[in-house]
C-alpha positions as CSV (number, residue, x, y, z in Angstrom):
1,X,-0.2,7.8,-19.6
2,X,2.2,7.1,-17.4
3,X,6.3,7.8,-18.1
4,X,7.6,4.5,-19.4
5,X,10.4,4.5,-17.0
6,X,7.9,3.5,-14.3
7,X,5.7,1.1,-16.7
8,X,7.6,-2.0,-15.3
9,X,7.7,-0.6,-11.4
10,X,3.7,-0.5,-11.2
11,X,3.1,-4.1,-13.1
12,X,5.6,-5.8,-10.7
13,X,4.0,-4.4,-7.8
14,X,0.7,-6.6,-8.7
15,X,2.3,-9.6,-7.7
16,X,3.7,-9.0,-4.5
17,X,0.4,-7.7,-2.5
18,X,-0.6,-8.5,0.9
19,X,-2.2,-6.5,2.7
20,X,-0.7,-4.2,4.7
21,X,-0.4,-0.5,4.5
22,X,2.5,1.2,5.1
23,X,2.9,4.7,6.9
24,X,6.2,7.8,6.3
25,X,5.1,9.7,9.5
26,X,3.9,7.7,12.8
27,X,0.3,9.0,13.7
28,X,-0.4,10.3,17.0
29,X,-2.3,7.4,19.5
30,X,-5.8,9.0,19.4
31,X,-5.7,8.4,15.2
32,X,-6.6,4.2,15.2
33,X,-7.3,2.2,12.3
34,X,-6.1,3.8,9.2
35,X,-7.4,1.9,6.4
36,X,-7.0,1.9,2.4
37,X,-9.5,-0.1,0.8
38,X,-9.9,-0.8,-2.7
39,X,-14.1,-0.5,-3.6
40,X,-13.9,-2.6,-6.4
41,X,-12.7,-5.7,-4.4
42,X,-13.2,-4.8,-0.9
43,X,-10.0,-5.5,0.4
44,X,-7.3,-3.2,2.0
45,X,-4.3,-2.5,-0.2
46,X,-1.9,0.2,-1.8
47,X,-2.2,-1.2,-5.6
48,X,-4.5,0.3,-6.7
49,X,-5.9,-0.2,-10.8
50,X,-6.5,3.9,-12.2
51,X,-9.8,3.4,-13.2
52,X,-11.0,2.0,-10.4
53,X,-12.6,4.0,-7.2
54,X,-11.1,3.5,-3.4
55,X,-11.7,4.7,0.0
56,X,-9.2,5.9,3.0
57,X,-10.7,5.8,6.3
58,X,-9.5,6.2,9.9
59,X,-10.8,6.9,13.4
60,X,-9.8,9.8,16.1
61,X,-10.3,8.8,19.1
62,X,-10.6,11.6,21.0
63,X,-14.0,12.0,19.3
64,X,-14.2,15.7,19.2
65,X,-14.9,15.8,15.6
66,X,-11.6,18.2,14.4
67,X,-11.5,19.6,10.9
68,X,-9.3,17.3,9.2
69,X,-7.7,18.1,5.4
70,X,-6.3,15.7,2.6
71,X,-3.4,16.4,0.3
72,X,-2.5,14.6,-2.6
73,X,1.3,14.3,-4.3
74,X,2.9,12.9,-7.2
75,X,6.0,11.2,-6.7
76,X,8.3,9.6,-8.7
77,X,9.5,5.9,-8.6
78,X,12.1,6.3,-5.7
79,X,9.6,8.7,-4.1
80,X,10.8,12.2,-4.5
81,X,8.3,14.8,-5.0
82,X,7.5,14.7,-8.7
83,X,8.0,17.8,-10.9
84,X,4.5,18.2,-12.5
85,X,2.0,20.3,-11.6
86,X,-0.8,18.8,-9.3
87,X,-3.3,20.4,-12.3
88,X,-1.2,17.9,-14.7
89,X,-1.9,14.5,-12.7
90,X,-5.6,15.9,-10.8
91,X,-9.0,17.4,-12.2
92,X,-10.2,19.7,-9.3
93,X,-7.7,20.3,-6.1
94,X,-5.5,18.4,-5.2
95,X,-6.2,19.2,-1.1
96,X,-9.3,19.4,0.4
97,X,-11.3,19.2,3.8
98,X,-12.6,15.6,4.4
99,X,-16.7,16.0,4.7
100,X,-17.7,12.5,5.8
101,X,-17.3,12.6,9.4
102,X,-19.7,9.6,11.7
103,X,-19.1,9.8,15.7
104,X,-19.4,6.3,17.3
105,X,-23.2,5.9,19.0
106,X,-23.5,3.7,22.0
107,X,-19.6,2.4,22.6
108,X,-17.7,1.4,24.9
109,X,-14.6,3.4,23.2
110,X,-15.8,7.0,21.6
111,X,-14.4,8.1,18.5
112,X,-15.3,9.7,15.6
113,X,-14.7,8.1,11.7
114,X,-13.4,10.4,8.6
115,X,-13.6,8.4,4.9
116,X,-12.3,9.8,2.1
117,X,-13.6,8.6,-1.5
118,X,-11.6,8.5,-4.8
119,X,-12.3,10.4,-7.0
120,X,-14.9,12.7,-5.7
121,X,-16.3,15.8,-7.1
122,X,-13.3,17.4,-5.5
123,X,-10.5,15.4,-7.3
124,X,-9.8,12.9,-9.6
125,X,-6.6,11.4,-10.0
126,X,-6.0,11.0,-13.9
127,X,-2.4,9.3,-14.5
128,X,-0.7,5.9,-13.1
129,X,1.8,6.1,-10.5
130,X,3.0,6.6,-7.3
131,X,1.1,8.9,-4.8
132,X,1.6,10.0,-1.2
133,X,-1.7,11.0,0.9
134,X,-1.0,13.4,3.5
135,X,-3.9,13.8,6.2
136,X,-3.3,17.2,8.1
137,X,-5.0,19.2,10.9
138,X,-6.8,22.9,10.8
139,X,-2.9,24.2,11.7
140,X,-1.5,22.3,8.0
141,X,0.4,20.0,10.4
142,X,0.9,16.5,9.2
143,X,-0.7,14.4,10.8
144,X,-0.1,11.2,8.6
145,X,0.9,10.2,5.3
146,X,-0.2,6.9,3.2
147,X,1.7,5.5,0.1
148,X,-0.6,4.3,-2.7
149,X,0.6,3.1,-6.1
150,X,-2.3,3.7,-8.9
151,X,-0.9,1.3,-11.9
152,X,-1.9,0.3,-15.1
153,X,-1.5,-3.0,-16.7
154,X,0.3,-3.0,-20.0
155,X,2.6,-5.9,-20.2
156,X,3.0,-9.1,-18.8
157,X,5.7,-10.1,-15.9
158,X,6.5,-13.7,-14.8
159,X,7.1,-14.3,-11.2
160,X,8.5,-17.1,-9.6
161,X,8.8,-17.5,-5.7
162,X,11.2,-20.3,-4.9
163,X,13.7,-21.4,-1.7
164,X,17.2,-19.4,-0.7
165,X,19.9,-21.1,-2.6
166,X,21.7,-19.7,0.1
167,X,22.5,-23.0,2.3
168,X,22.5,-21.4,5.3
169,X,18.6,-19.9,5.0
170,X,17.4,-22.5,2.5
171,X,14.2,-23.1,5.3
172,X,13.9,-19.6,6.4
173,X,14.2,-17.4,3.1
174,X,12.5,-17.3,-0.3
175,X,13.8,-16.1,-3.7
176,X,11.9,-14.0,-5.7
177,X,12.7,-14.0,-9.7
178,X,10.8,-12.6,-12.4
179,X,11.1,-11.8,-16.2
180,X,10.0,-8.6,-17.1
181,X,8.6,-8.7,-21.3
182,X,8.3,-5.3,-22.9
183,X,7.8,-6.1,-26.5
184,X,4.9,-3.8,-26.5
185,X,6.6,-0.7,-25.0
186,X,8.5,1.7,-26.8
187,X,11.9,1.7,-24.6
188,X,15.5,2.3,-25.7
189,X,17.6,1.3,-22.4
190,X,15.7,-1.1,-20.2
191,X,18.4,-1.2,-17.9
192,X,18.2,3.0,-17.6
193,X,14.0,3.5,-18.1
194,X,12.7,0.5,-16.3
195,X,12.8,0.4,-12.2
196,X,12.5,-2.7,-10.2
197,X,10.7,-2.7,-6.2
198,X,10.5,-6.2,-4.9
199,X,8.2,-6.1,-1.2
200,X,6.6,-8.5,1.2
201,X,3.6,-7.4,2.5
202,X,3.2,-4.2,1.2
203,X,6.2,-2.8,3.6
204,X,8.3,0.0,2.2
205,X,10.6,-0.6,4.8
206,X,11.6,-3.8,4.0
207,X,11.1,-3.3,-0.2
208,X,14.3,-4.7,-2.3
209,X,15.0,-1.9,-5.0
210,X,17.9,-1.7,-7.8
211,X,18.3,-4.3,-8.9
212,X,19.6,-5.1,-12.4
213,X,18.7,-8.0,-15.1
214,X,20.6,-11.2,-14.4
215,X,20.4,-11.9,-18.4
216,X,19.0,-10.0,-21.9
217,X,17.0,-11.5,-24.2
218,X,14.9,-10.0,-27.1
219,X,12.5,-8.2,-25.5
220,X,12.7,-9.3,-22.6
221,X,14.7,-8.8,-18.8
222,X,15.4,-12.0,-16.5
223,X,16.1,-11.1,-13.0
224,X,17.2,-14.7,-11.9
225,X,18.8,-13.1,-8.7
226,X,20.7,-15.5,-6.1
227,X,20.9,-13.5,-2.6
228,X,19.6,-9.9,-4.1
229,X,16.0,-10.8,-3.4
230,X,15.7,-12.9,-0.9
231,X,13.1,-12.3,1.8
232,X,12.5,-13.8,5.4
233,X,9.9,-15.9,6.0
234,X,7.9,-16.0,9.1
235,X,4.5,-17.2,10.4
236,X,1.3,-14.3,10.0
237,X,-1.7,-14.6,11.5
238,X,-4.2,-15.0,8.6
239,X,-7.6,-14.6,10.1
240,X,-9.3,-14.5,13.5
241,X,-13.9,-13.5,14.7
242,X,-13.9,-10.9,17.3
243,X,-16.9,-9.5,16.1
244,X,-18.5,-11.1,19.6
245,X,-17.3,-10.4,23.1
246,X,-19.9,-12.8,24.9
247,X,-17.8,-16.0,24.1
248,X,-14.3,-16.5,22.2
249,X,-15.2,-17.1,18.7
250,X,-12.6,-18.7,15.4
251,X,-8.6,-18.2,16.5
252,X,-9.6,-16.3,19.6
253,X,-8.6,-17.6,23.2
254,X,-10.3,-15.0,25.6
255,X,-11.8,-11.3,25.5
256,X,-11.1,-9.0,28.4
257,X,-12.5,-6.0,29.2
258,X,-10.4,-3.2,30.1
259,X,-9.9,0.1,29.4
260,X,-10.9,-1.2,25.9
261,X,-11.6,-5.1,25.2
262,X,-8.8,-7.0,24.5
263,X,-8.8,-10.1,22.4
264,X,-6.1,-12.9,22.9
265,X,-5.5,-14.8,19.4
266,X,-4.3,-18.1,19.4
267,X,-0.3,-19.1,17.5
268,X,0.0,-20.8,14.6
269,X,2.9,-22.8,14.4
Protein backbone atom coordinates (compact mmCIF):
# COMPACT_ATOMS: atom_id res chain seq x y z
CA UNK A 1 0.00 0.00 0.00
CA UNK A 2 0.78 3.17 -0.50
CA UNK A 3 2.23 5.65 2.59
CA UNK A 4 -0.88 7.33 4.09
CA UNK A 5 0.65 10.68 3.84
CA UNK A 6 -0.02 10.58 0.01
CA UNK A 7 -3.57 8.66 0.43
CA UNK A 8 -5.42 12.05 0.02
CA UNK A 9 -2.81 13.55 -2.82
CA UNK A 10 -3.75 10.57 -5.29
CA UNK A 11 -7.82 10.59 -4.57
CA UNK A 12 -7.85 14.44 -5.21
CA UNK A 13 -6.14 14.10 -8.28
CA UNK A 14 -9.26 12.00 -9.83
CA UNK A 15 -11.30 14.97 -9.97
CA UNK A 16 -9.31 17.44 -11.60
CA UNK A 17 -8.39 15.39 -15.04
CA UNK A 18 -8.26 16.72 -18.46
CA UNK A 19 -6.26 15.65 -20.60
CA UNK A 20 -3.16 16.87 -21.01
CA UNK A 21 0.24 15.52 -20.26
CA UNK A 22 2.78 17.36 -18.84
CA UNK A 23 6.64 17.12 -19.66
CA UNK A 24 10.12 18.02 -16.84
CA UNK A 25 12.63 18.11 -19.87
CA UNK A 26 11.56 19.68 -23.46
CA UNK A 27 12.03 16.94 -26.15
CA UNK A 28 14.18 17.55 -29.02
CA UNK A 29 11.84 18.56 -32.46
CA UNK A 30 12.32 15.17 -34.33
CA UNK A 31 10.39 13.39 -30.95
CA UNK A 32 6.39 14.38 -31.97
CA UNK A 33 3.44 13.14 -30.35
CA UNK A 34 4.24 11.86 -26.91
CA UNK A 35 1.25 10.15 -25.72
CA UNK A 36 0.05 8.41 -22.33
CA UNK A 37 -2.99 6.56 -22.71
CA UNK A 38 -4.84 4.72 -20.18
CA UNK A 39 -5.95 0.93 -21.93
CA UNK A 40 -8.77 0.51 -19.93
CA UNK A 41 -10.58 3.73 -21.07
CA UNK A 42 -8.74 4.73 -24.04
CA UNK A 43 -8.15 8.10 -23.25
CA UNK A 44 -4.79 10.09 -22.69
CA UNK A 45 -4.09 10.92 -19.07
CA UNK A 46 -1.50 10.86 -16.10
CA UNK A 47 -4.10 9.23 -13.36
CA UNK A 48 -3.74 6.29 -13.74
CA UNK A 49 -5.91 3.38 -11.37
CA UNK A 50 -2.71 0.57 -10.11
CA UNK A 51 -4.44 -2.23 -11.38
CA UNK A 52 -5.12 -1.13 -14.44
CA UNK A 53 -2.65 -1.53 -17.74
CA UNK A 54 -1.45 1.76 -19.92
CA UNK A 55 0.59 2.53 -22.82
CA UNK A 56 3.30 5.47 -23.63
CA UNK A 57 3.83 6.07 -27.09
CA UNK A 58 5.68 8.65 -29.25
CA UNK A 59 7.13 9.17 -32.78
CA UNK A 60 10.90 10.16 -33.98
CA UNK A 61 10.79 11.70 -36.75
CA UNK A 62 13.92 11.33 -38.07
CA UNK A 63 12.85 7.71 -38.72
CA UNK A 64 16.16 6.06 -38.39
CA UNK A 65 14.83 3.63 -35.93
CA UNK A 66 17.50 4.55 -32.72
CA UNK A 67 17.70 2.23 -29.79
CA UNK A 68 15.60 3.98 -27.36
CA UNK A 69 15.50 2.91 -23.27
CA UNK A 70 12.87 3.55 -20.49
CA UNK A 71 13.47 4.25 -16.88
CA UNK A 72 11.13 4.13 -14.18
CA UNK A 73 11.32 6.28 -10.64
CA UNK A 74 9.50 6.66 -7.53
CA UNK A 75 8.91 9.94 -6.28
CA UNK A 76 7.40 11.29 -3.50
CA UNK A 77 4.44 13.74 -3.19
CA UNK A 78 6.45 17.05 -3.99
CA UNK A 79 8.43 15.01 -6.48
CA UNK A 80 11.83 14.29 -5.02
CA UNK A 81 13.35 11.06 -5.82
CA UNK A 82 11.85 8.65 -3.43
CA UNK A 83 14.13 6.59 -1.00
CA UNK A 84 13.00 3.00 -1.74
CA UNK A 85 14.54 0.69 -3.69
CA UNK A 86 13.25 0.39 -7.38
CA UNK A 87 13.07 -3.71 -6.33
CA UNK A 88 10.49 -2.36 -3.41
CA UNK A 89 7.93 -0.46 -5.84
CA UNK A 90 8.84 -2.94 -9.35
CA UNK A 91 8.91 -6.75 -10.10
CA UNK A 92 11.54 -7.07 -12.90
CA UNK A 93 13.79 -3.85 -13.86
CA UNK A 94 12.96 -0.91 -13.51
CA UNK A 95 14.84 0.26 -17.06
CA UNK A 96 14.65 -1.33 -20.10
CA UNK A 97 15.10 -1.06 -23.97
CA UNK A 98 11.63 -0.32 -25.70
CA UNK A 99 10.99 -3.38 -28.27
CA UNK A 100 7.94 -2.20 -30.09
CA UNK A 101 9.25 -0.13 -32.78
CA UNK A 102 6.63 0.42 -36.38
CA UNK A 103 8.28 2.86 -39.16
CA UNK A 104 5.62 4.89 -41.01
CA UNK A 105 4.82 3.04 -44.70
CA UNK A 106 3.67 5.21 -47.54
CA UNK A 107 3.65 8.98 -45.77
CA UNK A 108 4.07 12.02 -46.55
CA UNK A 109 6.13 12.74 -43.16
CA UNK A 110 8.58 9.54 -42.26
CA UNK A 111 8.97 8.60 -38.80
CA UNK A 112 9.19 5.73 -36.87
CA UNK A 113 6.62 4.90 -33.54
CA UNK A 114 8.03 3.38 -30.04
CA UNK A 115 5.03 2.10 -27.45
CA UNK A 116 5.69 1.12 -24.30
CA UNK A 117 3.12 -1.28 -22.39
CA UNK A 118 2.45 -1.39 -18.61
CA UNK A 119 3.32 -3.81 -16.93
CA UNK A 120 5.10 -6.07 -19.36
CA UNK A 121 7.18 -9.03 -18.70
CA UNK A 122 9.92 -6.59 -18.03
CA UNK A 123 8.22 -4.65 -15.14
CA UNK A 124 5.40 -4.31 -13.15
CA UNK A 125 4.74 -1.41 -11.08
CA UNK A 126 3.28 -2.81 -7.68
CA UNK A 127 2.52 0.36 -5.26
CA UNK A 128 0.35 3.72 -5.75
CA UNK A 129 2.00 6.80 -6.34
CA UNK A 130 3.82 9.21 -8.08
CA UNK A 131 6.15 8.13 -10.97
CA UNK A 132 8.50 9.88 -13.41
CA UNK A 133 9.17 8.06 -16.87
CA UNK A 134 12.42 8.93 -18.34
CA UNK A 135 12.87 7.93 -22.12
CA UNK A 136 16.79 7.98 -22.94
CA UNK A 137 19.02 7.28 -25.92
CA UNK A 138 21.86 4.45 -26.45
CA UNK A 139 24.40 7.30 -24.76
CA UNK A 140 21.80 7.26 -21.24
CA UNK A 141 21.02 10.85 -22.20
CA UNK A 142 17.61 12.04 -21.39
CA UNK A 143 15.74 12.51 -23.84
CA UNK A 144 12.28 13.13 -22.10
CA UNK A 145 10.60 12.57 -18.92
CA UNK A 146 6.65 12.04 -18.29
CA UNK A 147 4.79 12.42 -14.89
CA UNK A 148 2.22 9.74 -14.09
CA UNK A 149 0.29 9.34 -10.84
CA UNK A 150 -0.78 5.55 -10.27
CA UNK A 151 -3.52 5.98 -7.31
CA UNK A 152 -5.74 3.95 -5.47
CA UNK A 153 -9.20 4.84 -4.36
CA UNK A 154 -9.75 4.50 -0.69
CA UNK A 155 -11.84 7.34 0.53
CA UNK A 156 -14.21 9.61 -0.70
CA UNK A 157 -13.47 13.56 -1.52
CA UNK A 158 -16.19 16.21 -2.28
CA UNK A 159 -15.41 18.71 -4.87
CA UNK A 160 -17.05 21.71 -5.64
CA UNK A 161 -16.02 24.09 -8.60
CA UNK A 162 -17.75 27.46 -8.07
CA UNK A 163 -17.02 31.48 -9.26
CA UNK A 164 -14.00 33.83 -7.72
CA UNK A 165 -15.40 35.58 -4.85
CA UNK A 166 -12.73 37.77 -5.74
CA UNK A 167 -14.84 40.80 -7.43
CA UNK A 168 -12.43 41.66 -9.63
CA UNK A 169 -12.16 37.99 -11.49
CA UNK A 170 -15.70 36.83 -10.56
CA UNK A 171 -16.20 36.11 -14.74
CA UNK A 172 -12.72 35.02 -15.44
CA UNK A 173 -11.71 32.63 -12.36
CA UNK A 174 -13.19 29.62 -10.65
CA UNK A 175 -12.80 28.34 -7.05
CA UNK A 176 -12.05 25.04 -6.30
CA UNK A 177 -13.20 23.61 -2.73
CA UNK A 178 -13.25 20.21 -1.46
CA UNK A 179 -13.67 18.22 1.77
CA UNK A 180 -11.37 15.61 2.23
CA UNK A 181 -13.14 12.44 4.69
CA UNK A 182 -10.67 9.99 6.15
CA UNK A 183 -12.71 8.07 8.69
CA UNK A 184 -11.38 4.98 7.17
CA UNK A 185 -7.62 5.80 7.36
CA UNK A 186 -5.53 5.37 10.20
CA UNK A 187 -3.94 9.07 10.42
CA UNK A 188 -2.77 10.97 13.52
CA UNK A 189 -2.09 14.69 11.99
CA UNK A 190 -4.04 15.30 8.91
CA UNK A 191 -2.70 18.59 8.72
CA UNK A 192 1.23 16.94 8.76
CA UNK A 193 0.36 13.28 6.77
CA UNK A 194 -2.17 14.41 4.13
CA UNK A 195 -0.86 16.63 0.95
CA UNK A 196 -3.07 18.68 -1.15
CA UNK A 197 -2.29 19.28 -5.39
CA UNK A 198 -5.11 21.25 -6.98
CA UNK A 199 -4.47 21.34 -11.27
CA UNK A 200 -6.19 22.36 -14.39
CA UNK A 201 -5.62 20.29 -17.08
CA UNK A 202 -3.19 18.02 -15.92
CA UNK A 203 -0.33 20.97 -15.88
CA UNK A 204 2.25 20.70 -13.19
CA UNK A 205 3.19 24.03 -13.95
CA UNK A 206 0.23 25.74 -13.11
CA UNK A 207 -0.76 22.98 -10.03
CA UNK A 208 -1.96 24.83 -6.59
CA UNK A 209 -0.07 22.93 -3.70
CA UNK A 210 0.00 23.54 0.24
CA UNK A 211 -2.64 24.35 1.09
CA UNK A 212 -4.13 23.88 4.56
CA UNK A 213 -7.89 22.97 5.86
CA UNK A 214 -10.03 26.04 6.08
CA UNK A 215 -12.08 24.16 9.00
CA UNK A 216 -11.76 20.57 11.21
CA UNK A 217 -14.48 18.41 11.71
CA UNK A 218 -14.56 14.77 12.89
CA UNK A 219 -13.08 13.07 10.46
CA UNK A 220 -13.04 15.14 8.14
CA UNK A 221 -10.85 18.37 6.35
CA UNK A 222 -12.85 21.40 4.53
CA UNK A 223 -10.68 23.30 2.31
CA UNK A 224 -13.28 26.23 1.66
CA UNK A 225 -10.39 28.40 0.31
CA UNK A 226 -11.26 32.16 -0.98
CA UNK A 227 -8.19 33.29 -3.42
CA UNK A 228 -5.78 30.07 -2.58
CA UNK A 229 -7.31 28.05 -5.36
CA UNK A 230 -8.56 29.93 -7.80
CA UNK A 231 -7.75 29.13 -11.42
CA UNK A 232 -8.18 31.08 -14.82
CA UNK A 233 -10.57 30.28 -17.04
CA UNK A 234 -10.17 30.41 -20.73
CA UNK A 235 -11.69 28.94 -23.86
CA UNK A 236 -10.03 25.17 -25.15
CA UNK A 237 -10.60 23.77 -28.19
CA UNK A 238 -12.58 20.50 -27.42
CA UNK A 239 -12.65 18.53 -30.58
CA UNK A 240 -11.84 19.00 -34.30
CA UNK A 241 -11.83 15.70 -37.85
CA UNK A 242 -8.58 15.97 -39.64
CA UNK A 243 -8.51 12.47 -40.31
CA UNK A 244 -9.28 13.74 -44.25
CA UNK A 245 -7.13 16.14 -46.25
CA UNK A 246 -9.41 16.04 -49.51
CA UNK A 247 -12.04 18.58 -47.98
CA UNK A 248 -12.17 20.40 -44.38
CA UNK A 249 -14.15 18.18 -42.24
CA UNK A 250 -15.93 19.12 -38.21
CA UNK A 251 -14.14 22.49 -36.68
CA UNK A 252 -11.60 22.58 -39.57
CA UNK A 253 -11.36 25.69 -41.92
CA UNK A 254 -8.70 24.60 -44.57
CA UNK A 255 -5.79 21.93 -45.02
CA UNK A 256 -2.52 23.02 -46.60
CA UNK A 257 0.08 21.10 -47.75
CA UNK A 258 3.44 22.10 -46.96
CA UNK A 259 6.40 20.82 -45.68
CA UNK A 260 3.77 18.77 -43.58
CA UNK A 261 -0.21 19.39 -43.93
CA UNK A 262 -1.36 21.91 -41.90
CA UNK A 263 -4.90 22.13 -40.56
CA UNK A 264 -6.55 25.56 -39.66
CA UNK A 265 -9.29 24.97 -36.77
CA UNK A 266 -11.93 27.18 -36.42
CA UNK A 267 -12.39 29.72 -32.64
CA UNK A 268 -14.82 29.17 -30.34
CA UNK A 269 -15.87 32.04 -28.65
Amino acid sequence: MFTQKNIALLILFLFFIINKNQSQVTEPKHIKTVQITSNSESSNTIFIPIRKSFTLSFDDLEADQKEYYYKIELMTHDWKPSKLQSNQYIIGFNSNVILNVENSFNTFQNYSHYSINFPNRNTRITKSGNYKISILNSYDDVIFTRRITLYEEVTPVGVRVTRSRNTKTLDTQQTVNFTVNYSTLNINNPQQEIHVVVMQNQNWETAITNLQPTFFKKNQLVYNQILKSNFWGGNEYLFFDNKTIQNTSLNIIRTERKDVYYNYTKIQL
